[in-house]
Structure formats: C-alpha cells, structure tokens
C-alpha positions as CSV (number, residue, x, y, z in Angstrom):
1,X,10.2,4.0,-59.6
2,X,13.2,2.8,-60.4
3,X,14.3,0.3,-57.8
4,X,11.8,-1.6,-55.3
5,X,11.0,-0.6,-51.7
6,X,14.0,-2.4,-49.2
7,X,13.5,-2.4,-45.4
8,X,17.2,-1.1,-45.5
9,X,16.1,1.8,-48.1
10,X,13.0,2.5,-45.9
11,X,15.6,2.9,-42.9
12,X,18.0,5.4,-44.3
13,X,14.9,7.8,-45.4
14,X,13.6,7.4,-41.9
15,X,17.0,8.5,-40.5
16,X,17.7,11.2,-42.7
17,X,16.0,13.8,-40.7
18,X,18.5,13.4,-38.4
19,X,21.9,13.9,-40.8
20,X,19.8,17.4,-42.1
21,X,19.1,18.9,-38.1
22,X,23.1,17.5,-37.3
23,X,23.7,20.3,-40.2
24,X,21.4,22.8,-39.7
25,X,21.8,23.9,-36.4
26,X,25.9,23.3,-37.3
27,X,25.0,26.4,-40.0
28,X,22.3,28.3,-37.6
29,X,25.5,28.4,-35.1
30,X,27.7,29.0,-38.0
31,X,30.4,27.0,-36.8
32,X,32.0,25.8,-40.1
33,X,33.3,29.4,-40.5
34,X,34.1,29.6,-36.7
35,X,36.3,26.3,-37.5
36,X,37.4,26.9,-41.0
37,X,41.1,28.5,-40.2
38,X,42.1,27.1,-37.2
39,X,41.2,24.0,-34.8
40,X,39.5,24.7,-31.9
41,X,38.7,22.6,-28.6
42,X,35.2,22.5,-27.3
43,X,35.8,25.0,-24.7
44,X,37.2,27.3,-27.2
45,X,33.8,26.8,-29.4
46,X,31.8,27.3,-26.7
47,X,33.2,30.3,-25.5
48,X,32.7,31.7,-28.9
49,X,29.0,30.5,-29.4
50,X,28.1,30.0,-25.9
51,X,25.5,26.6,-25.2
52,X,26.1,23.5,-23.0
53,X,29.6,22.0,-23.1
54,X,28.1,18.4,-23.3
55,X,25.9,19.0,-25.9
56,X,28.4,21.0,-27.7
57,X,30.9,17.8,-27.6
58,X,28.1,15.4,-29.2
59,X,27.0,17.7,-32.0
60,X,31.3,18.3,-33.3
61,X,31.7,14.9,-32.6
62,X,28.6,13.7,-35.3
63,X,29.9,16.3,-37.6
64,X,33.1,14.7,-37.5
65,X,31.7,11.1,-38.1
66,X,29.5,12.9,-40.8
67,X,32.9,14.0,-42.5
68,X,32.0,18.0,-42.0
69,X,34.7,18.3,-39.4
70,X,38.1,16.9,-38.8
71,X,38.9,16.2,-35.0
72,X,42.7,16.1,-34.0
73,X,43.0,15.1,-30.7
74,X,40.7,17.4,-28.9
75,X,40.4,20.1,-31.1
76,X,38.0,20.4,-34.2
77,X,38.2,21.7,-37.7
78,X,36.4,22.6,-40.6
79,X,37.3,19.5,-43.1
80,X,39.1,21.7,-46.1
81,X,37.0,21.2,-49.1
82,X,33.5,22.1,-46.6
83,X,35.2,25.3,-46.2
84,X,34.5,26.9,-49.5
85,X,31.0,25.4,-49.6
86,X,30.0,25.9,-45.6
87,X,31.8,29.3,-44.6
88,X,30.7,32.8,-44.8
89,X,31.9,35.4,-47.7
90,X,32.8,32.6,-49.8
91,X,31.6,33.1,-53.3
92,X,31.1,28.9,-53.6
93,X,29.2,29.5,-50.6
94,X,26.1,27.1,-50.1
95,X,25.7,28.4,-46.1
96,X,22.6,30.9,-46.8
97,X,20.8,28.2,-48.8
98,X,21.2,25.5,-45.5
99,X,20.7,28.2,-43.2
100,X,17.5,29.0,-45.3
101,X,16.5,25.1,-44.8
102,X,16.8,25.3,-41.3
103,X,14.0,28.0,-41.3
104,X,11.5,26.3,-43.2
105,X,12.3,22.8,-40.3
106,X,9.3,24.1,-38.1
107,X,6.9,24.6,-41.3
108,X,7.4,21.2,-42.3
109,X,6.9,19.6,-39.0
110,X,3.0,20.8,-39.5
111,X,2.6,18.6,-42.4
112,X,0.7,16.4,-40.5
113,X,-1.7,18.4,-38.8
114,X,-2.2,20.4,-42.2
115,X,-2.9,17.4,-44.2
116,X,-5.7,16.5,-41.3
117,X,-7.1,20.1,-41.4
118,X,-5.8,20.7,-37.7
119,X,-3.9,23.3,-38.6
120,X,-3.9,26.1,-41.4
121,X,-1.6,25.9,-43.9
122,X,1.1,28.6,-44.0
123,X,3.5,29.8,-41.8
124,X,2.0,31.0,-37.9
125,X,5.5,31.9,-37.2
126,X,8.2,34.0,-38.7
127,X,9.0,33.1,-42.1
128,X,11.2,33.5,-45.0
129,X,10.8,36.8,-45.3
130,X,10.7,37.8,-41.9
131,X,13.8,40.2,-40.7
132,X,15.7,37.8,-39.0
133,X,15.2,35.2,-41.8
134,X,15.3,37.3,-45.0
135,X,19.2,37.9,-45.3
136,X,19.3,34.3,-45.7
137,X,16.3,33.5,-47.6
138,X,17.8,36.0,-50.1
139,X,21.2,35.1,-50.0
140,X,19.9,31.1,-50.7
141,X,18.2,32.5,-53.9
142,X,21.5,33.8,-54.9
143,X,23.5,31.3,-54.3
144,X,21.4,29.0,-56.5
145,X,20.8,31.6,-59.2
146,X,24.4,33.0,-59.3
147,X,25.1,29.4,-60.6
148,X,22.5,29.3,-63.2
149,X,21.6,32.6,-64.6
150,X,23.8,33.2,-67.2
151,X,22.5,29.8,-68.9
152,X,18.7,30.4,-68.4
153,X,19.3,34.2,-70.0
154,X,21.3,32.7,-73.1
155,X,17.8,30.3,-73.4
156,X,15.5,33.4,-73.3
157,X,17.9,35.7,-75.6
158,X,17.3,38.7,-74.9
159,X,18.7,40.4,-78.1
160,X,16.9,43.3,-78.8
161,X,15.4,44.0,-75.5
162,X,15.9,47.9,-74.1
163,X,14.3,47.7,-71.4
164,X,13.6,44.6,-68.7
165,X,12.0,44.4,-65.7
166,X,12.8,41.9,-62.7
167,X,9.8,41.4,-60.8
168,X,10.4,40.2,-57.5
169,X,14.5,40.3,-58.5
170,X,15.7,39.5,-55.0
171,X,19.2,40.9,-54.6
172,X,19.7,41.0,-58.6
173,X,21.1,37.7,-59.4
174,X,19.4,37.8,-63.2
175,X,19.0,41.8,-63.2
176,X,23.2,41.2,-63.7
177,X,23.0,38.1,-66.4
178,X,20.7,40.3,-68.3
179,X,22.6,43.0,-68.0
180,X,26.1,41.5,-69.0
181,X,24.6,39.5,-71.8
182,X,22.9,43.1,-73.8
183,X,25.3,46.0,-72.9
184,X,22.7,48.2,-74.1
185,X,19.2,47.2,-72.2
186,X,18.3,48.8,-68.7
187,X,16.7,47.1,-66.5
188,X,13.9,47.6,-63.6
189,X,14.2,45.3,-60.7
190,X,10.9,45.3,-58.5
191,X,10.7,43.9,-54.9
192,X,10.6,44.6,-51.3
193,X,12.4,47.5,-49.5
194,X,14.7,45.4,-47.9
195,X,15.5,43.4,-50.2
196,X,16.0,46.6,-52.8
197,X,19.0,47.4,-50.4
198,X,20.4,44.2,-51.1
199,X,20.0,44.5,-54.5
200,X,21.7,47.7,-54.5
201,X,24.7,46.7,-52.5
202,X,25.2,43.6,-55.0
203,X,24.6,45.4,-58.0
204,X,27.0,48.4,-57.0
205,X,29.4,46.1,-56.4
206,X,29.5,45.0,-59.8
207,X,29.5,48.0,-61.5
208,X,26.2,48.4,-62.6
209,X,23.9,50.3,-60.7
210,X,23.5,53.3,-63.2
211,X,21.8,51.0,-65.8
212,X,19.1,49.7,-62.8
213,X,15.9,51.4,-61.7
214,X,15.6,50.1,-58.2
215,X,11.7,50.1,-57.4
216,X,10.6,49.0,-53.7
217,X,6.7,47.8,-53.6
218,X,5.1,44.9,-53.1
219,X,3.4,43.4,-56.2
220,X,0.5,41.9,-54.3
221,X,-0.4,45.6,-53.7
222,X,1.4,47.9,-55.8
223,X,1.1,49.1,-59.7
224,X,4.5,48.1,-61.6
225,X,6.2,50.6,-63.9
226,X,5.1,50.8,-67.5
227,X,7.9,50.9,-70.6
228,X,9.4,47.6,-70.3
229,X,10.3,45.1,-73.3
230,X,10.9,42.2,-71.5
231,X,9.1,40.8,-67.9
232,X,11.0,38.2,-65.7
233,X,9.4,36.3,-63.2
234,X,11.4,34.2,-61.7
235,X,10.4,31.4,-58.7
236,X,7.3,33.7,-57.6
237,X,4.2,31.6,-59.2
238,X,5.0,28.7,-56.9
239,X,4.0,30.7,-53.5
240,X,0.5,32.3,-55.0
241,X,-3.0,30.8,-55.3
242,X,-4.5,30.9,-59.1
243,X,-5.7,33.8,-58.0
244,X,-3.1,35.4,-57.1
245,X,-0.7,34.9,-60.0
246,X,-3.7,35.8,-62.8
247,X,-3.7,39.0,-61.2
248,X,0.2,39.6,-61.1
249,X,0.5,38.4,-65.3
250,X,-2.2,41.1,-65.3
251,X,0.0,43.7,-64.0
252,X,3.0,42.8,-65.9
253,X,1.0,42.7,-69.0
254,X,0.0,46.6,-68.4
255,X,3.8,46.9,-67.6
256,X,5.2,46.0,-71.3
257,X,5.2,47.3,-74.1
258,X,2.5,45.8,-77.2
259,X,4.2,43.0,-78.3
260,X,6.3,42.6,-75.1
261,X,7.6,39.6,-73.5
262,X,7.0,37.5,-70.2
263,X,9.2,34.8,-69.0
264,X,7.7,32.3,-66.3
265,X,10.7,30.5,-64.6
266,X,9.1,28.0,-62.2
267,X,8.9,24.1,-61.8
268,X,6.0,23.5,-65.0
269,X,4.4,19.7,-63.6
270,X,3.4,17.0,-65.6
271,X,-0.4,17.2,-66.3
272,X,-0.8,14.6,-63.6
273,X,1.2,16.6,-61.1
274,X,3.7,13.5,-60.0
275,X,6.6,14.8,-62.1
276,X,9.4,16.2,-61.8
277,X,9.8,14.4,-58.0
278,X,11.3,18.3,-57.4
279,X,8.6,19.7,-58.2
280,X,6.3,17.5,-56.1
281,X,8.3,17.9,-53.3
282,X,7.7,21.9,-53.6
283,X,4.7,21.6,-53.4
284,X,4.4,20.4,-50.3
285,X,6.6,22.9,-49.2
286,X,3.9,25.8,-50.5
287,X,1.5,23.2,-48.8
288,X,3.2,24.1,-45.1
289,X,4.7,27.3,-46.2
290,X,2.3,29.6,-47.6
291,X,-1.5,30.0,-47.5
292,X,-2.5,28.8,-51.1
293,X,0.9,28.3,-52.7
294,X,2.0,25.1,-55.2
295,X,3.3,24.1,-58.4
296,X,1.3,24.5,-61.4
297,X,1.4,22.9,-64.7
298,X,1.8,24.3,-68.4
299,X,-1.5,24.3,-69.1
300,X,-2.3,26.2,-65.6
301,X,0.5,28.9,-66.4
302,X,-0.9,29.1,-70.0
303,X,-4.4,29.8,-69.1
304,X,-3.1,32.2,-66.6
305,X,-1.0,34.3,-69.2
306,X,-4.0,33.9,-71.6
307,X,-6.7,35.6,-70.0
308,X,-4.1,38.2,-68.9
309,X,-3.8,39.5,-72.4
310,X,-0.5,37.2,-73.3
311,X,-0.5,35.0,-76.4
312,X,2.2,32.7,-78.3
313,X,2.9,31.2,-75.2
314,X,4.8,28.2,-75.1
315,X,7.3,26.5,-72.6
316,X,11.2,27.1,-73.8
317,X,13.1,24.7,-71.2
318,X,11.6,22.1,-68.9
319,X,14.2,21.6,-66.4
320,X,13.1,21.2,-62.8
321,X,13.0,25.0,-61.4
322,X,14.7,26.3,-64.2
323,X,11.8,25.3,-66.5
324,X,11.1,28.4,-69.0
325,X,7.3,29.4,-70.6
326,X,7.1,32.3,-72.2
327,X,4.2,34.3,-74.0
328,X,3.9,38.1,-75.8
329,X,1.8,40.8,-75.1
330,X,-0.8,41.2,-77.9
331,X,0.1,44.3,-80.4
C-alpha cells in the first residue's frame, strides 16, 4: 500500500457507492442522451422518462453538482465533453459499459450473505446474459475491446495464420483486429445465437462478413469446428470453475490444427492471488456473479493448457485483463 489508512480516505470509499448509483440509474434512464442536444426542464424529462417529479429534481440536481450535467436556470443539460462518452450511437461511447455496471449492483449487494454461506454464489436473478441485459453486456465488451484490440493482436502476431477462431467473440470486436491485421486469414467466431446476430450486424457493417464463419452454440455444450490455426479466448476463463475451463482448452485443442495456437487473454494473478488489485477485485465479482467463477494464476492456466494437449506455453503480456499466455498444440 502505498499511502496509510486516513479516516478522511476511509470516508470517501464509504461514500462512493453513492456517486456510482447517482450514475447508474442516470444511464439505466438514459438521460445523458435525452439531455445531450438540447436543455430540458424537469417536467420536460419527466414527460419523456416518466417517474416522480420530486425525485426526478434531486437526481439532475446531484448530477449537476457531480459535473455530468449543466443546469441553466431551470433547465438541464448534458455537460458537452460527457456527451461523446455518456450518449447513445457514439463511437467514444462508454454508456453500455455503465449500463452493464448497473446490472451486476444487485449481485454485489449479496457479497455478504455469500461470504457467510447464506446465500449461493451466482446470480438468482437475471444476469448478464439475460435478454434484457445482453445488448449491453455485449456492447460493454466492445466498448473496451474496440479500444484495445488492435494492440493485443500486434502482441500475438498472427502472421501466418489462415484460419482463426473466436471462441466466445461477442459481437466481433477481435474477429475484425485479426482480420485487418492478415488480409489473408478467415476467421470462425463461436458464441451464443444472440449474440451471433450482433456479431453479424457489426461485422457487415465493416465490410467483412464474407471472410467470417459465424457459428451459434454454446461451448459449455457444443463441439467447436475443427481446421483452425489459431484459438482466441478472450475474457471467458474468469467466469468457469477449473473444471470448466480444462474442458473448454480440451475442445479447442481438438479444434486446431497440430501445431496450432491458443491465446488465453484474462487477468493471470500473482501466485499469491493479491495482485493486480484488478484482478482481485474480479474475483469477487465471479465470487457474486457466477457459480464457480474467478481469476486464475499462470501456473493454474498452464496446468490447464497442459493436460489439454498444449505445450510451449508461456505468458506474452501481463497487463491487467489484457494479460496474454499462449501455448501450441503438440504436432
């Protein structure tokens, strides 16, 4: 730690529940886009989103004294550089990824009761995935990858790959990197049906759909396709048991080629499990999220890989999420 306990730092993590609701439930009623073009009085919000005058008037209010909204007099407005960042159909748009936050609120509030064995771990309730949930559990994914991918493909290199697959791609965030950085490979991307039509609205849209094989199925259940050079896995590991992922390397390892390539992306822990403080923190959120879900460290992933069938395996990056390991299928 770098700096001592304070009863003033102790106060403002104790409060800071408080600043993260203000927000979500300004994103779950979308109002920064509702705001973003033109100033608006409480009546005029509440016609639009419906709710309780009063209560509407305290929430803009905090969001003004937060500095997401500018009041004028009696009318509110989105302050001009949240608009890129809070607003739908904007490509800088963080909204899916706080709207996604305010899902996993109820989750978290188990902790507690988890921790004491009062409650099972894992959602009871709708989560991520769900159908009112997934369009922004998805869209949260891309807005973090969209950021990223192109920098975490150059670290793989993919030179010389034909054929990739995606496995649990999400709406095709890296299926594109790839894609972009080795005009010639072709590329699988493997997860849910609806997300596969997510995929294949994103990927259309950037010109790319005939060199993608779009495969619904669910990989807890389902075979993957055989032929491929080159296996991404990116942010799965962290919501399965040991279990769980030693049997998904074993059915990417049956989907390369001899001599093929997996690529782990995941928080990779510090044998002790305290570091990165990221990747601590995700685990928790497995702990209340999912019903045997965590982080892992190298040495976890490694053994996993290794009695799969994958050798060479080593970690190429270690940066929080974004950490790489990678290993080959045996000739």
């Amino acid at each position: 730690m770098d700096t001592p306990h304070s009863s003033e730092s102790i106060n403002k993590l104790r409060q800071g529940f408080m600043t993260a609701r203000i927000v979500f439930t300004a994103a779950e009623l979308d109002l920064f886009s509702l705001l973003a073009h033109r100033p608006l009085t409480v009546n005029e919000v509440t016609a639009e989103t419906g709710g309780d005058q009063r209560a509407m008037t305290i929430l803009l209010d905090a969001l003004c004294a937060l500095g997401f909204l500018v009041k004028q007099e009696s009318s509110y407005q989105t302050e001009p550089s949240a608009v890129p960042l809070l607003v739908q159909d904007s490509a800088q748009s963080m909204l899916p990824m706080v709207q996604h936050m305010g899902t996993l609120w109820q989750t978290w509030s188990k902790l507690t009761d988890i921790v004491l064995g009062k409650t099972a771990a894992g959602r009871s309730g709708p989560g991520a995935l769900h159908k009112d949930h997934i369009k922004a559990f998805i869209g949260a994914m891309h807005a973090v990858a969209a950021k990223m991918a192109p920098a975490v493909v150059a670290t793989i290199n993919p030179a010389g790959v034909r054929k990739m697959i995606d496995v649990g791609g999400g709406s095709g965030s890296y299926t594109l990197a790839f894609l972009q950085a080795s005009p010639e490979m072709r590329a699988t991307l493997f997860d849910l049906p609806e997300v596969i039509d997510m995929a294949r609205e994103r990927i259309k849209a950037e010109g790319m759909i005939d060199r993608v094989t779009l495969m619904p199925g669910d990989f807890y259940s389902d075979s993957l396709p055989p032929g491929h050079d080159l296996a991404f896995l990116s942010a799965i590991i962290h919501q399965n048991s040991h279990e769980q992922n030693n049997a998904l390397y074993s059915k990417i390892c049956q989907a390369l080629e001899p001599g093929g390539r997996i690529v782990v992306r995941d928080h990779v822990m510090s044998p002790d499990r305290t570091q990165p403080l990221d990747g601590a923190l995700f685990a928790v959120n497995m702990l209340v999220g999912t019903s045997g879900g965590s982080t892992y460290t190298f040495d976890e992933i490694a053994e996993g890989l290794s009695s799969a069938g994958f050798s060479g395996i080593r970690q190429l990056q270690s940066k929080g999420m974004f950490s790489l390991v990678e290993g080959f299928k045996e000739k």
